[in-house]
N, C-alpha and C positions, 0 to 999 in steps of 0.2 A: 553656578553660572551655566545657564545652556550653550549648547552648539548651534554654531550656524546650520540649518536644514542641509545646505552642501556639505557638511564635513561629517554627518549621519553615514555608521556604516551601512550600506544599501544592504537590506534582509535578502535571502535566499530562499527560495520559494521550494524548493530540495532537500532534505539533508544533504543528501549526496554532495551536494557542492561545500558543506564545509569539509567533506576530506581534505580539499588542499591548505596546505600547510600553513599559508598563513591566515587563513580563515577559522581553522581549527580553533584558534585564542579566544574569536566574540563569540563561539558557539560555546564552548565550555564555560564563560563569563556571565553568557545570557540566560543559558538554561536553567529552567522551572522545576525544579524536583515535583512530582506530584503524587495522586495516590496509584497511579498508574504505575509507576517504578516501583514502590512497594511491591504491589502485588506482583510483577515479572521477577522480582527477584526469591518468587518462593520456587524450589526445585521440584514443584509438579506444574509448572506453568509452563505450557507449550504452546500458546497459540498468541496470536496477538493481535484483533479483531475492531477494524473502523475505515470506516470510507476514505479513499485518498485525500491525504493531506490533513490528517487530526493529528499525525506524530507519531504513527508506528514506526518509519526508518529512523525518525530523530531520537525517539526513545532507546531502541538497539544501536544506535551510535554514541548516542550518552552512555549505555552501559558498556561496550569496547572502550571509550576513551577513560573511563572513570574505576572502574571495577567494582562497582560498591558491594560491599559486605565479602570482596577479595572474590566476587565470578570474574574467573576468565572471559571474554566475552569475545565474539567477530564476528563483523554485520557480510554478509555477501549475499551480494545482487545477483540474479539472472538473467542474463538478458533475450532478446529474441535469437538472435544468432546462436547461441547456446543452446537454446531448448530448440533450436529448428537440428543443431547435429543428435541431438538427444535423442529426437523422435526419429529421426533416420534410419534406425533400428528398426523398426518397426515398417516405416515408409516400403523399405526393401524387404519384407517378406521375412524376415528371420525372426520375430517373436510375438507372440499374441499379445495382446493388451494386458492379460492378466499378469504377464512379465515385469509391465512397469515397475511394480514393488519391486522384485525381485532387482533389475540396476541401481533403485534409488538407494536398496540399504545398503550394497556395496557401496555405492557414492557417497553418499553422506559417514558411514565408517573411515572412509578413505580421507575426506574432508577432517571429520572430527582427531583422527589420530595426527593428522597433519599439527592440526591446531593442538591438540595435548605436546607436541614435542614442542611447539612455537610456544606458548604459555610458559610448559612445566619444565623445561629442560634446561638446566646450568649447566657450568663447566664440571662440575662436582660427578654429575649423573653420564660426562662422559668417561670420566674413570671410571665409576662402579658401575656401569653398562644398566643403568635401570630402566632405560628406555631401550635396550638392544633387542628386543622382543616385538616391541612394536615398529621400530625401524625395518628392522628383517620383513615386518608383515605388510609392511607398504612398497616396500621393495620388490617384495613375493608380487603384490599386484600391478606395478607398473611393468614388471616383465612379463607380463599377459598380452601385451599389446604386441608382441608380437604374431598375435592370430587378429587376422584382416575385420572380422566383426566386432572385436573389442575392441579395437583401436577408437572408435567413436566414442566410447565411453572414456578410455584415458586423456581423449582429446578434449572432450567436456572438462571432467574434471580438472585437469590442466589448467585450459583457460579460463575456468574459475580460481586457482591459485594464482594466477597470475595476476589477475585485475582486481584482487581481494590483498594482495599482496601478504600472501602468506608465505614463509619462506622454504626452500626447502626444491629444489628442481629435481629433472628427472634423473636416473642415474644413465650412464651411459649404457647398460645396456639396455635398457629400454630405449633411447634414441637409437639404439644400434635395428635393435627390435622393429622400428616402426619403418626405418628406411627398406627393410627387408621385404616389410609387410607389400610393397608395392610389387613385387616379383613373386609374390605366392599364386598359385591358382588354386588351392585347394580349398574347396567349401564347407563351412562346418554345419551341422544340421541345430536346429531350434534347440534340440536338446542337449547336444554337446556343449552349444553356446551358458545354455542354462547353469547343465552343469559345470562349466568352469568360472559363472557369477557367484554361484552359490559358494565354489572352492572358494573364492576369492574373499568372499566375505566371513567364513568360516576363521580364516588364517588372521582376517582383520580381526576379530572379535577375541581371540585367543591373543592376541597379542595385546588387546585394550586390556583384557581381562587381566593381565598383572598389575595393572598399573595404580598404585597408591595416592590418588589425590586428594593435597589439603584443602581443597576447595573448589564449589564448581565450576565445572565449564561447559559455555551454553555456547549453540549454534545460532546462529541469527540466519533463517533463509529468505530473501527478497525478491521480489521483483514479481508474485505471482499471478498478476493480472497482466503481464508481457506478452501475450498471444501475436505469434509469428502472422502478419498475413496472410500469406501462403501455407501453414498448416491449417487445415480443415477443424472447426471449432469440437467437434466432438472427441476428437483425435487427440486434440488439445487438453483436453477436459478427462480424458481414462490416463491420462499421462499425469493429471495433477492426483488421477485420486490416487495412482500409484504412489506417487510424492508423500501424498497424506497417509497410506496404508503402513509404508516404508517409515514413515518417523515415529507413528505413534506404535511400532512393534520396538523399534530399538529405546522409544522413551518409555515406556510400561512393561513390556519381557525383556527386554537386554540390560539397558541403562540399571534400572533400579533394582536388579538381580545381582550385579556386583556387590560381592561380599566384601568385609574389611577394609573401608575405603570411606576418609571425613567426605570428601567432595563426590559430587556426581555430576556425568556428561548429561547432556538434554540438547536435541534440537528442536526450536522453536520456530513456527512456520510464521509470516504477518502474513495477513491476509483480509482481505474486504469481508462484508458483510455476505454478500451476492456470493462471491466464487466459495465461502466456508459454505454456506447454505447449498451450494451445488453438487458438493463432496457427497451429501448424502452417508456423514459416518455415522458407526453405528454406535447409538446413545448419545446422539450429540447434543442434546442438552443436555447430558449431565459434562458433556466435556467443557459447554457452556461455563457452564455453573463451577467445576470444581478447577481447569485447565487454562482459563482464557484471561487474558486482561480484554474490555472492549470499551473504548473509548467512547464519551461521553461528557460532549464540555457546555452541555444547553444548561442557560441560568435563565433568570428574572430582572425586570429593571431594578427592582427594589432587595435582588440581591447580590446583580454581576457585581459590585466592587469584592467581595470576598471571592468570585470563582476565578476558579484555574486559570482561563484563557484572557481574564482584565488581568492576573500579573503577569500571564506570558508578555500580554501584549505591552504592560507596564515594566516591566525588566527588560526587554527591547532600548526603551529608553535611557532608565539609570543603570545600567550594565554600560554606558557609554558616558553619564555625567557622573558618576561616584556620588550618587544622592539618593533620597528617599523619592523626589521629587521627578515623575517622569511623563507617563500622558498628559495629564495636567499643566504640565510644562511647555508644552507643544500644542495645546491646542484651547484656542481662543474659542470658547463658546457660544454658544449662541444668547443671549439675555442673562451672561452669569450661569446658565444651569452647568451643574457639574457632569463632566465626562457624558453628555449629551453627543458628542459624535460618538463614542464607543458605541452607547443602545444603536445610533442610529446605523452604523455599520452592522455592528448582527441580525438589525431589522434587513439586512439590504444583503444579506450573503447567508451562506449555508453553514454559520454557527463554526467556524473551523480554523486554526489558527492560520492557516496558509494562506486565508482571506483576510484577514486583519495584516498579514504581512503583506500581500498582495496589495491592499489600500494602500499600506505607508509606503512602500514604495512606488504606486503611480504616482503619490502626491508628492515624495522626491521628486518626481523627473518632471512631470509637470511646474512646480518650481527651480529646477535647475538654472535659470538665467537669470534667478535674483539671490545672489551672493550674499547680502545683507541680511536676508530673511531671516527670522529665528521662532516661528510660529508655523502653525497654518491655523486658518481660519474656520470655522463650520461652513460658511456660505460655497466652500471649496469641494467639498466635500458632495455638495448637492446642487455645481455647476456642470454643465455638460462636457466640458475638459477633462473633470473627472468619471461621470458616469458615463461616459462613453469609452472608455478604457474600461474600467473596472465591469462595465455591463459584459464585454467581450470575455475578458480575464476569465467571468462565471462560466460564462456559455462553452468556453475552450475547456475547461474543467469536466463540464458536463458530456462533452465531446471525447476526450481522452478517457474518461468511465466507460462511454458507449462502445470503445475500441474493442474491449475485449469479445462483444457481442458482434457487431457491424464496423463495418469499413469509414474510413470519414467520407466519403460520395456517400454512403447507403445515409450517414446522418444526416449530410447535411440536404439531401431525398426527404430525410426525417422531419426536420425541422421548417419543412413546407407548410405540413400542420397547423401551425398556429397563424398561419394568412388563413385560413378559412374560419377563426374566431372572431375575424374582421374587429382586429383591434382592442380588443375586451381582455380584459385582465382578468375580470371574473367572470364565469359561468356556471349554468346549471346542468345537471348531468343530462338531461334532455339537450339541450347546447352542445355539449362536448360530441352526444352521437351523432348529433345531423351533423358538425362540422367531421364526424372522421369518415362519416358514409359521403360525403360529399368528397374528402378528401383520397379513398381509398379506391374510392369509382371511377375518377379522373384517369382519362388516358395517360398523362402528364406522368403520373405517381404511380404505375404498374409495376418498378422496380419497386419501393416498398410493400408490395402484396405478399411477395415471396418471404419475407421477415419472421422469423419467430414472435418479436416484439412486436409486429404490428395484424396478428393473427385474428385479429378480435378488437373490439370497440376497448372490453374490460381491460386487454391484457395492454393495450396500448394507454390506456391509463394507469395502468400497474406500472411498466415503464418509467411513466414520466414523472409516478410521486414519488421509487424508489432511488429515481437521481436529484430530489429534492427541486424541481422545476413544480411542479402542481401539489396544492395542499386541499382538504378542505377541510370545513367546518359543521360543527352538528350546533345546534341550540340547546342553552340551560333551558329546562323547566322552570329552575327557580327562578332567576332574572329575566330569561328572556333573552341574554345575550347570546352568543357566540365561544366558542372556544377552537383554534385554529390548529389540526393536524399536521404534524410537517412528516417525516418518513424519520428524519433525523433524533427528534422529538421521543418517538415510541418507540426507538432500538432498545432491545435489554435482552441481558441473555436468555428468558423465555420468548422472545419474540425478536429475533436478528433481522430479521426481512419482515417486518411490519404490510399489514394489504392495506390497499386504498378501500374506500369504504363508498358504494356503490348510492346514487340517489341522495347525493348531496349538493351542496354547491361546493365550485373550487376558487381556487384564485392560483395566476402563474408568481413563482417568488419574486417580489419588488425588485430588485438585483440584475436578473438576466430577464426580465421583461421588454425592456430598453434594447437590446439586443436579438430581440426577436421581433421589434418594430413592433410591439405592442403598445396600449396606453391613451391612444387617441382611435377614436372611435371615426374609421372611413366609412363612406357613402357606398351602395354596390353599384357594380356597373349596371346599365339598364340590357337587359337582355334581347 
């Protein structure tokens, strides 16, 4: 027996949002095991690699709540706030960029030992003191903060314990420490500062290095496409590759150097396609290939019922009816065809589950005032109550990607663009330039001149196929037909940031077309 569509738990569009507690129960209910968990759970996988909203947080939150094959696991977010005291270091003059590593692997050892005593520590191991060695060495580091330039770094990492809810506070003398810090006047030079990161991380590492674990424990780090407004994007960008320098010295020289020991620590970065590709590390495809999980959920009509994302989006359902029976159960088709709205949704979105959850719930709410209800329809699906929500939904997705590069004014400057396509959903590459040289000319649009992304006719179509807005097409020889490029489509770990393919024809994706008032073709003004 189905549910009324009112009594459907409303999907979350986040992981993040099943942290809270009682949410937590239809997240672990609903979740999809897939070949993606496999592969995070081998102890050289460090990276975790796919455009926002394929299931990189949800995946790192499935493995903290669940521990499969006994990893310890904890997801922690970054936020802007955080990385703006982070970079503050630098802001004020006290460390070169090259420094970056150099905080990160203090932080992240500070982090990881925190988490080995939250994990690994019973009542047992406070009498035989088998974690006193690493306790001493995290203690050694919070009373550093009492010199005025590290204080910024104990303060980050803090308020990453705290909103990660790791246990474990500061000791008092380090609060004694920090209240002090405000009456010091003495300045410490770049290199003093240096050298007492390095102490610091020294003491940490000697203090992991005893420690005997039966099994791993992985770091989850999030949020790294967060870019502060107000920090300047380059600045932004030496600070992640510190990030990235920082983990993979302690996941390849430290981590996997510990002798006599069943488990091993590992932190693992999630990360987009774009900002891995902008790291610029070294050998990165083979870190590709040997280190990464990278999401990948594009199927076929003729064979989405077997992929991943038709039983995510099917266990959504009977994860709530206790049955086998679940899209299907909910959605009245069009002439009988089976699961005809699922194609028709990954025709109309960027292949992701956060879209398919993003659907069912517009089509909740748009239903909300009929109680009775226990279907939806297809006709619903391809009314303007619903695509006019869901078209927006895309376009804000698209928007939130763009953050990391441009401002939302500089985007939505951006998305002027496609008025001078006058309407056309598809065009040819000849098309595309008279509309960006018409558009780039414009007195109107002189703020978008100054753009990285809009530097160039090319690069502004490199842009727009890499956020899955523009595709094109080449033609078979053999048929004669077509075959349609999406950005999403040609991801693999030889080719993470796929190029648009110059001297084709495009077309904008069905989905957020509607939202950029494309589709009907207007008259020009007469001049």
């Amino acid at each position: 027996m189905t549910k009324k569509i009112n009594e459907l738990v409303e999907p979350s569009l986040d992981a993040i949002d099943y942290k809270v507690k009682e949410r937590k129960k239809f997240f672990n209910s609903s979740y999809v095991e897939t070949k993606f968990l496999t592969k995070v759970c081998n102890s050289n996988c460090y990276y975790i690699i796919g455009e926002k909203g394929v299931g990189k947080t949800a995946l790192a939150f499935h493995m903290q709540q669940t521990s499969p094959k006994n990893i310890s696991s904890k997801l922690i977010s970054i936020s802007e706030t955080q990385y703006t005291r982070f970079i503050k270091l630098k802001e004020n003059g006290k460390l070169d960029y090259t420094d970056y590593s150099i905080i990160w692997r203090a932080t992240l050892l500070y982090l990881m030992a925190k988490l080995v005593i939250e994990k690994e520590r019973t009542w047992v191991h406070r009498i035989n003191r088998k974690f006193a060695d690493i306790e001493k060495a995290i203690n050694k580091y919070d009373q550093e903060s009492h010199i005025p330039e590290l204080e910024y770094v104990v303060e980050f990492v803090t308020t990453l314990t705290q909103s990660s809810e790791i246990s474990g506070s500061l000791p008092e003398t380090a609060k004694a420490g920090l209240n002090e810090s405000n009456s010091q006047t003495k300045k410490l030079t770049s290199r003093e500062i240096k050298l007492a990161l390095l102490e610091c991380e020294k003491i940490l590492k000697a203090g992991l290095q005893g420690i005997k674990l039966s099994s791993d424990v992985a770091l989850f780090i999030d949020g790294l496409d967060a870019k502060p407004n107000e920090v300047d994007f380059a600045e932004y960008q030496k600070c992640l590759i510190g990030l990235a320098e920082a983990a993979w010295h302690l996941n390849s020289d430290y981590f996997a150097s510990i002798k006599d020991t069943h488990g091993r620590m590992r932190c693992v970065l999630l990360l987009r396609p774009d900002v891995f590709d902008s790291l610029n590390l070294h050998n990165s495809n083979c870190k590709l290939e040997d280190n990464s999980v990278i999401f990948d959920w594009q199927t076929t009509n003729d064979n989405y019922r077997d992929s991943d994302i038709f039983n995510i989006s099917n266990k959504y359902f009977t994860s709530q009816l206790g049955s086998s029976s679940g899209w299907n159960a909910y959605f009245q088709e069009q002439g009988g065809s089976e699961s005809e709205s699922f194609k028709y949704l990954l025709k109309h979105s960027f292949h992701r589950p956060r879209d398919i959850f993003a659907a069912i719930k517009t089509l909740i709410s748009i239903n909300a005032n009929q109680p009775d209800k226990s279907n939806f329809h297809f006709e619903e699906i391809k009314s303007s109550k619903f695509t006019d929500k869901f078209s927006e939904y895309l376009l804000g997705e698209v928007k939130n990607y763009a953050n990391y590069y441009i401002t939302n004014k500089e985007f939505d400057d951006c998305i002027v663009f496609f008025q001078y396509l006058h309407g056309s959903t598809k065009f040819s590459y000849q098309d595309f330039i008279d509309a960006y040289n018409e558009f780039i000319k414009s007195p109107n649009n002189s703020a978008v001149q100054s753009l990285s992304i809009a530097k160039s006719a090319e690069a502004y179509l490199q842009f727009w196929y890499s956020v899955n807005v523009i595709g094109y097409t080449e033609s078979l020889a053999a048929s004669g037909g077509g075959y349609w490029h999406w950005s999403y489509r040609e991801r693999s770990p030889s080719k993470v940031m796929p190029r648009v393919k110059e001297n084709c024809n495009y077309k904008v994706n069905f989905g957020v077309a509607k939202s950029l008032n494309l589709g009907k073709k207007f008259r020009s003004n007469p001049k």
